[in-house]
C-alpha positions in Angstrom: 0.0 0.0 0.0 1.3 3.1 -1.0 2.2 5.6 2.2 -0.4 8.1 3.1 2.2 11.1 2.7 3.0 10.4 -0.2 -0.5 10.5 -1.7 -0.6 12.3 -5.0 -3.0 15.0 -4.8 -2.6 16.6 -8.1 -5.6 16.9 -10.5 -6.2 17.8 -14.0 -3.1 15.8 -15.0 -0.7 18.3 -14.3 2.7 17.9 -12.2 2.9 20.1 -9.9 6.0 22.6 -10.2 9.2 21.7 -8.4 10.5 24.1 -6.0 14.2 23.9 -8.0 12.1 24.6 -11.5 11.8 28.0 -10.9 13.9 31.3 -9.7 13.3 32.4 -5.8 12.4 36.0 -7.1 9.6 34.5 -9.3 8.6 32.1 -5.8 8.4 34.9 -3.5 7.3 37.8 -6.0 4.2 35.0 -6.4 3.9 34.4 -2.8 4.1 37.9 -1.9 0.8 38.4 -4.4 -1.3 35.5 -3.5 -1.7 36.3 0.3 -3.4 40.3 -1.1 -5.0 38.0 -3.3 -6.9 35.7 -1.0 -7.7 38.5 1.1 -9.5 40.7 -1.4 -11.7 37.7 -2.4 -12.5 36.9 1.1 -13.5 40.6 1.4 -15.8 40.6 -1.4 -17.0 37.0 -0.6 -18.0 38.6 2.7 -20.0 41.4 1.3 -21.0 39.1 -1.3 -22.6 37.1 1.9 -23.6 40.6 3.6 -26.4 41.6 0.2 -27.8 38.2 -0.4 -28.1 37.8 4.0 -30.6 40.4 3.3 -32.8 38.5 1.5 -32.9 35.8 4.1 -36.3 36.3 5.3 -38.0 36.8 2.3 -36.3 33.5 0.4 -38.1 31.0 1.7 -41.8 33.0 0.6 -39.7 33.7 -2.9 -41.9 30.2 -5.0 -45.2 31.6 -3.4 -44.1 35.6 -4.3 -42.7 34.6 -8.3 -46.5 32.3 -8.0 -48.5 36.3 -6.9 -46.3 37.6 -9.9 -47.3 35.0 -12.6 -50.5 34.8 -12.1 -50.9 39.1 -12.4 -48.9 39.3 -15.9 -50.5 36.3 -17.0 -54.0 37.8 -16.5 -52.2 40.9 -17.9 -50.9 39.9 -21.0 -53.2 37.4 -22.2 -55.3 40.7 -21.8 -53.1 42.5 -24.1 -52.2 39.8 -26.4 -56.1 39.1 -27.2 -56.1 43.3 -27.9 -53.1 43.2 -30.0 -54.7 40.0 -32.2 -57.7 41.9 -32.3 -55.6 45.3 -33.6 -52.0 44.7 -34.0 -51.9 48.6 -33.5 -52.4 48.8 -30.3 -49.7 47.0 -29.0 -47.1 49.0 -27.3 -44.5 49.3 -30.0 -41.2 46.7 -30.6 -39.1 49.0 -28.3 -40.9 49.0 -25.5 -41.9 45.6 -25.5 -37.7 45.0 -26.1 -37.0 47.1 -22.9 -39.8 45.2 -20.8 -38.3 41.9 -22.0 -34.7 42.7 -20.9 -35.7 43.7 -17.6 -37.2 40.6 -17.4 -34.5 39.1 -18.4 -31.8 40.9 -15.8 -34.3 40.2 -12.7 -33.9 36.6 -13.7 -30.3 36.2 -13.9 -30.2 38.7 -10.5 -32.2 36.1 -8.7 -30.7 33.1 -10.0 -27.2 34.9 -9.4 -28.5 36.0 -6.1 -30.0 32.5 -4.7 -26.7 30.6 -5.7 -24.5 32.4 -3.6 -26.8 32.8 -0.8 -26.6 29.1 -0.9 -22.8 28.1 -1.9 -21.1 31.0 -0.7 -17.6 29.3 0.2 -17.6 32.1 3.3 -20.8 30.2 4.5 -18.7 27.1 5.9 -16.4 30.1 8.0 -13.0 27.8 6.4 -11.3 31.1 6.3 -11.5 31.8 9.7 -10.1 28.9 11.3 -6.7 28.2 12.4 -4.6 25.0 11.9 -3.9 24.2 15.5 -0.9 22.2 16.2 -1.7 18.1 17.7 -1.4 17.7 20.8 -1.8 14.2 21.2 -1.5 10.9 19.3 -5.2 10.3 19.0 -5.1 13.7 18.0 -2.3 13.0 15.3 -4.2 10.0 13.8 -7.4 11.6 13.7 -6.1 14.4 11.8 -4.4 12.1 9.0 -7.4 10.0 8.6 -9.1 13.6 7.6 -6.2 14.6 5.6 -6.2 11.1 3.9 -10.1 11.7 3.4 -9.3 15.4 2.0 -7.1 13.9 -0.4 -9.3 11.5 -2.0 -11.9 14.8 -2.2 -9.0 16.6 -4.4 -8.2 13.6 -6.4 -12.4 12.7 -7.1 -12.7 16.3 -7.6 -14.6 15.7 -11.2 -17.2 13.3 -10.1 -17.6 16.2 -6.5 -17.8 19.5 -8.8 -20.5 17.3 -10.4 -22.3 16.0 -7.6 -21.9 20.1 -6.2 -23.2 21.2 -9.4 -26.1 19.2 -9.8 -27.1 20.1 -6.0 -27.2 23.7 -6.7 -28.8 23.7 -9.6 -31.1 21.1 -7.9 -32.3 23.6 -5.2 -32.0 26.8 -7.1 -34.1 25.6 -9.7 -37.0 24.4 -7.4 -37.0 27.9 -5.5 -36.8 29.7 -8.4 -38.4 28.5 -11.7 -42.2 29.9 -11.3 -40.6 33.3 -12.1 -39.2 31.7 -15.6 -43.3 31.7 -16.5 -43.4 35.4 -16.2 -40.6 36.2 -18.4 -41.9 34.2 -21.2 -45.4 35.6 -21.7 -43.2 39.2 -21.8 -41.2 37.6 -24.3 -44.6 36.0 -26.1 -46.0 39.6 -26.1 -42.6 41.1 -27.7 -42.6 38.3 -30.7 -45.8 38.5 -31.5 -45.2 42.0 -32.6 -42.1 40.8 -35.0 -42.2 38.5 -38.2 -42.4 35.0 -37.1 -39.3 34.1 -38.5 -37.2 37.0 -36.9 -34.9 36.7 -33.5 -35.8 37.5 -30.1 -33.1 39.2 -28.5 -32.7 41.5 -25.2 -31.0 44.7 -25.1 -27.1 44.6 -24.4 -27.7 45.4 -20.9 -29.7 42.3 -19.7 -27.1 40.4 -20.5 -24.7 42.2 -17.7 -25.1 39.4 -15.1 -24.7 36.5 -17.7 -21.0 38.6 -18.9 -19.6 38.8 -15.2 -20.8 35.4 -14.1 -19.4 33.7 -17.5 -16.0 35.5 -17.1 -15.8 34.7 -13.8 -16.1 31.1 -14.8 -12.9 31.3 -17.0 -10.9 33.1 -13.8 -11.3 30.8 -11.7 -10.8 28.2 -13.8 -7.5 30.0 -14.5 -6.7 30.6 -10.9 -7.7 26.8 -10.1 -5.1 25.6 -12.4 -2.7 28.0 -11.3 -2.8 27.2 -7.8 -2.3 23.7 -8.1 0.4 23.8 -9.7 1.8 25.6 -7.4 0.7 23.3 -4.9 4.7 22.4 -3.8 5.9 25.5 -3.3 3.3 27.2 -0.7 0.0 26.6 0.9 -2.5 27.0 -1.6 -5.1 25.0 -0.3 -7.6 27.9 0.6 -6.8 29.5 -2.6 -7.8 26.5 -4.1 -10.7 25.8 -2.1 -12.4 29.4 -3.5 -11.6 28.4 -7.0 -13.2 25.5 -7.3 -16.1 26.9 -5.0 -16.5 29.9 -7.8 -16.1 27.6 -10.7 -18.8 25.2 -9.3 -21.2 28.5 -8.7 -20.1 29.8 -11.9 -21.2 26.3 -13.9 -24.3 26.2 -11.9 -25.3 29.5 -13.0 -24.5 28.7 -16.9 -26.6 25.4 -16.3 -29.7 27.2 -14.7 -29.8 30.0 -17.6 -30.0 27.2 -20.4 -32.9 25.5 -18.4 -34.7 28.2 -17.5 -34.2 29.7 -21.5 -34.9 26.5 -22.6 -38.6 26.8 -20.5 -38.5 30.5 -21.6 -38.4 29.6 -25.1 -41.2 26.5 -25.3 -43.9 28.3 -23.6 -43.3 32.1 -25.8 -42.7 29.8 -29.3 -45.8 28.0 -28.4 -48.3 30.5 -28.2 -46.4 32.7 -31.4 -46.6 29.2 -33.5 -50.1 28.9 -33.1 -51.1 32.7 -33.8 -48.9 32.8 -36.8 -49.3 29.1 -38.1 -50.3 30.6 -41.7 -46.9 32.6 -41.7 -44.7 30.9 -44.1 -41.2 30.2 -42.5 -37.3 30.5 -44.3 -36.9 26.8 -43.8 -34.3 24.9 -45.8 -35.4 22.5 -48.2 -35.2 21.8 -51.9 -37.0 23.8 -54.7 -39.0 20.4 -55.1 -40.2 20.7 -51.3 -40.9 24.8 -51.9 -43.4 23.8 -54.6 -45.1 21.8 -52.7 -48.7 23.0 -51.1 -47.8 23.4 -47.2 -51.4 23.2 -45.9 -51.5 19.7 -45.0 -48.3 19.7 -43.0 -48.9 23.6 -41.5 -52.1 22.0 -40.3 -50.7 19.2 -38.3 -48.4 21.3 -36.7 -50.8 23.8 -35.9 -52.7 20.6 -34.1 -49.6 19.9 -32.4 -48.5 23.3 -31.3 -52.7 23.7 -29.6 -51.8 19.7 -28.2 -48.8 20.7 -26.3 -50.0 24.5 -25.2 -52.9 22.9 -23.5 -50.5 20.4 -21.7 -48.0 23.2 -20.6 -50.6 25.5 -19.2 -52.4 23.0 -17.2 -49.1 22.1 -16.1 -48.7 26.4 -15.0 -52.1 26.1 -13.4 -51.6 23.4 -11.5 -48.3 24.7 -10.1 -50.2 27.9 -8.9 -52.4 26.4 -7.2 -50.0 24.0 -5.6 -47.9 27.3 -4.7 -50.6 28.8 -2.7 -52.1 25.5 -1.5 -48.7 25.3 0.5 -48.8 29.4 1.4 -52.0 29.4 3.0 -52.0 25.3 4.6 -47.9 25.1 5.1 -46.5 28.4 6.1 -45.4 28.1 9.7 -43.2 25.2 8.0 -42.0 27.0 5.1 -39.6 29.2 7.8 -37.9 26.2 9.3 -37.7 24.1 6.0 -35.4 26.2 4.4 -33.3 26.5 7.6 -32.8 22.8 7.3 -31.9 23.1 3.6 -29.9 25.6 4.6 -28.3 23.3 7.3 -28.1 19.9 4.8 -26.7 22.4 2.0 -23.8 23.7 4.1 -23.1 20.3 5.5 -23.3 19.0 2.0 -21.0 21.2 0.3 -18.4 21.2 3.9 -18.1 17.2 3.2 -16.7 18.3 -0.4 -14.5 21.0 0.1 -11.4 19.1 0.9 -10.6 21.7 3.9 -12.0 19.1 6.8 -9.9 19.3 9.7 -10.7 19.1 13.7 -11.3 23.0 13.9 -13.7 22.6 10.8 -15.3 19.6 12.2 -15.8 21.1 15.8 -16.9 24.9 14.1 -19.7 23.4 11.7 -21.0 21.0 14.3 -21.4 24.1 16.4 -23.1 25.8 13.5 -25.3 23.2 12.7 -26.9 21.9 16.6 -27.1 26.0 17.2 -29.6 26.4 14.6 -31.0 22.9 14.8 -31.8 24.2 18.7 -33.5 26.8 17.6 -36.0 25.1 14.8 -37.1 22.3 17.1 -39.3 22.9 19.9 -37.3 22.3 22.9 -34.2 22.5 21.5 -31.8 19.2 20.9 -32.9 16.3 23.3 -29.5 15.5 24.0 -27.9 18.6 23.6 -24.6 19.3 21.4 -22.5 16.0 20.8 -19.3 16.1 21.1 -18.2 14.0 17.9 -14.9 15.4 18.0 -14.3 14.5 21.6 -15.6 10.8 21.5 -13.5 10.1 17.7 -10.7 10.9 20.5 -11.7 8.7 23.2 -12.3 5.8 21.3 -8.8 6.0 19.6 -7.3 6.6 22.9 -8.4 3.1 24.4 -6.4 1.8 21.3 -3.2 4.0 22.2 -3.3 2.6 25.9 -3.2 -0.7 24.7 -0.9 -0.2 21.8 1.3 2.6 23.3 4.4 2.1 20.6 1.9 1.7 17.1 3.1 3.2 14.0 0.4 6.1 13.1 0.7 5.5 9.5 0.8 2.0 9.6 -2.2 2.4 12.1 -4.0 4.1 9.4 -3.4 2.0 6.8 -5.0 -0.7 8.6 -8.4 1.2 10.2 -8.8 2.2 6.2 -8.2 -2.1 5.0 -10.5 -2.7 7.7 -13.3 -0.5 6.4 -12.6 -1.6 2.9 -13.2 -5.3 3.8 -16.1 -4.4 5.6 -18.1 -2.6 3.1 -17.0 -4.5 0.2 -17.2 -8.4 1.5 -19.7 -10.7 -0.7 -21.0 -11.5 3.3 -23.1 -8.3 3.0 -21.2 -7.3 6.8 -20.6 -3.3 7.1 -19.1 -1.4 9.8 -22.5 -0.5 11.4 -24.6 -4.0 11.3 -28.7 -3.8 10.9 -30.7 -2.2 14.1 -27.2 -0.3 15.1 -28.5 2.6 16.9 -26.9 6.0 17.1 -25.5 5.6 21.0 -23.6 2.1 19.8 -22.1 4.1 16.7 -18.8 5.1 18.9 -18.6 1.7 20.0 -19.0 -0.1 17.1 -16.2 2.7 15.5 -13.9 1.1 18.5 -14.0 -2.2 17.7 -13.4 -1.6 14.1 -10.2 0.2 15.5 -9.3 -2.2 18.1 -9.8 -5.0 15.5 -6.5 -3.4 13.8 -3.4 -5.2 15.4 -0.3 -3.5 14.3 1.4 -5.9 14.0 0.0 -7.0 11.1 1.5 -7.0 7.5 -0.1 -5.5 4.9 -0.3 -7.5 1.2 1.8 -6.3 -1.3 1.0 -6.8 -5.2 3.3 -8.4 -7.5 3.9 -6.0 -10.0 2.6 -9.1 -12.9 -0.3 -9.5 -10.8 -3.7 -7.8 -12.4 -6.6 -6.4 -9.9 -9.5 -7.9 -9.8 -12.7 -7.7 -8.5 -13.9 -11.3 -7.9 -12.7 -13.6 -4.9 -11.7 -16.9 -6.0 -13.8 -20.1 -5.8 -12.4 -21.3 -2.9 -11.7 -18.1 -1.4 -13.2 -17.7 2.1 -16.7 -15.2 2.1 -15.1 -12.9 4.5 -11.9 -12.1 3.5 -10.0 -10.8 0.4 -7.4 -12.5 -2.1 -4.0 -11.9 -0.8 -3.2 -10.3 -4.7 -6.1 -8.2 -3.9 -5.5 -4.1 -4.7 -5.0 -2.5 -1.9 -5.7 1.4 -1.2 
């Protein structure tokens, strides 16, 4: 098994840059920068975190608000679009109706914008505040490997976690958010209808502010995120990294939630413009035997399929009004503490991925999390605020006074075998059997450690040998092949 320290951390392929590669001017010219650097984007993370804190008591009410809003400019347009079919002059004019539209426009990607950062702010998990504190013990000193073995892995797998983070965000943004999308497209419906059916809908240059400064953003801190790990050798760069990756993932979040909700912006406005302008002949490309051709037929069946689909998606609206303000008027004295907890699983979530887990962390988010768990159930916590931290230490002690001269690596090396074995025997055994309860989960944690003798050799793999999944026929049920790959 390869040693824990040695554990290549590197992503995107790259090798990391070799302190004797590269001048000391350039080294400390770079050092001397990044430190400014981190600060200032701290600093605006903060007051990032300060504007969107501001809308923390109106979020949770935001699905029921953009529900109030859709259901007064659909009543309103569908007013004016019935005036304009009826007298195409008395619509309000293309610029106007441009203007409207790219406000629309703006105050969606605000709010999208908005809602992503009030939920994946990196300055939310407080990382940059604490500070590494040096072990004081050995318990101490094994616990904190294990987390930087575990931290590790996180940097390694960090495609398939900036995907898992991704989807997440764009998961709960969407679902908070996606009512107002229904408002934007009957402004957009209203502006087409007063343009040649085969023309383009576009939004003045200024909608499109938000959608410039998140996109470049996405290409910085990609930038930055390479950068950084390169220079992963030379300094500590792990924060540095941690808010690059954080920005990217908020940054490809955003991209993803303004092709969905353009996507939904586009099939309900092209609906209802296909149907009122089915008899409008469109620049398709097709041969001159095709152009020749009488069109009715065909224009027909689409114009049956366009009326098909409109009638599905607007049942589809209604039904999600009412649903909105079924919940408003039966649910509200829940709504409040439900998006606490999503607050609470979100942070959690997105803390487990960040690759910065240490004691501090552990202990500070714990803190975080019982604190305004306390204050959403009645009573408060039964039990009061676990110390996790403190019983991970007791239970490794016991193993220390029984093992007083084990090898913390090689200690490590065997709690992680252990756990592998466990949760990938064909015996169906795990570390936590059936009907554990949460008070034997500490005991159960110290017998898996106890249950690692030090003494114990770890299996080596020939270098001819080839990994493999399957345990031999006559393999026992609860153990590996001694060829087995090890971690």
């Amino acid at each position: 098994m390869q040693k824990l320290s040695n554990f290549n951390s590197s992503i995107f392929g790259l090798k990391q840059i070799n302190l004797d590669e590269l001048p000391i001017g350039i080294i400390e010219s770079f050092k001397e920068k990044l430190d400014p650097l981190i600060a200032n984007l701290e600093s605006v993370l903060q007051k990032t975190g300060k504007v969107t804190s501001m809308t923390d008591y109106i979020i949770p009410y935001l699905p029921f608000i953009f529900a109030i809003i859709d259901l007064i400019v659909i009543i309103m347009y569908l007013g004016l679009i019935i005036s304009l079919i009826i007298n195409p002059k008395n619509g309000f004019g293309i610029p106007i109706s441009r203007e409207i539209y790219s406000s629309y426009y703006i105050i969606t990607s605000t709010i999208l914008c908005l809602l992503i950062f009030y939920f994946a702010n990196p300055v939310l998990n407080n990382i940059e505040k604490l500070k590494t504190t040096p072990t004081t013990s050995k318990a101490e000193e094994i616990i904190d490997k294990l987390l930087s073995f575990f931290n590790r892995i996180i940097s390694i797998s960090v495609v398939p976690v900036i995907i898992v983070e991704t989807i997440y965000i764009v998961l709960l943004v969407f679902i908070i958010s996606f009512m107002f999308v229904i408002s934007t497209a009957m402004v957009r419906t209203y502006f087409a209808l007063q343009c040649s059916y085969d023309q383009t809908i576009r939004a003045s240059w200024w909608a499109y502010l938000v959608d410039v400064i998140m996109y470049c953003l996405l290409f910085i801190s990609l930038v930055f995120w390479i950068i950084f790990e390169l220079f992963g050798n030379l300094f500590d760069t792990k924060r540095a990294i941690f808010y690059a990756r954080r920005l990217f993932v908020i940054t490809v979040a955003y991209y993803i939630l303004q092709v969905i909700f353009s996507s939904i912006e586009y099939a309900i406005s092209n609906n209802i413009v296909a149907i009122l302008k089915w008899k409008e002949p469109l620049n398709e490309c097709e041969s001159p035997a095709d152009k020749a051709k009488d069109k009715t037929p065909q224009n027909i069946f689409y114009y049956f399929l366009n009326i098909v689909l409109c009638f599905c998606i607007w049942v589809l609206i209604i039904i999600l009004i009412i649903g909105h303000f079924y919940v408003a008027m039966f649910f509200s004295i829940y709504i409040s503490k439900a998006k606490t907890i999503i607050q609470l699983v979100t942070q959690a979530f997105l803390f487990i991925f960040s690759g910065m887990i240490t004691l501090q962390s552990i202990e500070q988010q714990i803190k975080t999390i019982t604190e305004t768990a306390s204050s959403v159930i009645p009573g408060g916590l039964p039990k009061g605020t676990p110390d996790v931290v403190k019983m991970a230490k007791d239970e490794v002690t016991k193993v220390l006074d029984t093992n007083p001269d084990i090898d913390v690596e090689d200690f490590i090396k065997k709690v992680i075998e252990k756990g592998t074995k466990s949760l990938s025997n064909g015996s169906g055994e795990t570390l936590f059997p059936k009907n554990t309860t949460d008070r034997d989960i500490g005991t159960n944690i110290g017998s898996l450690i106890s249950a690692t003798k030090p003494t114990i050799k770890l299996p080596s793999i020939a270098p001819s040998s080839a990994p493999t999944n399957e345990l031999p026929p006559n393999a026992p049920t609860n153990e590996l092949p001694s060829n087995a790959p090890t971690i």
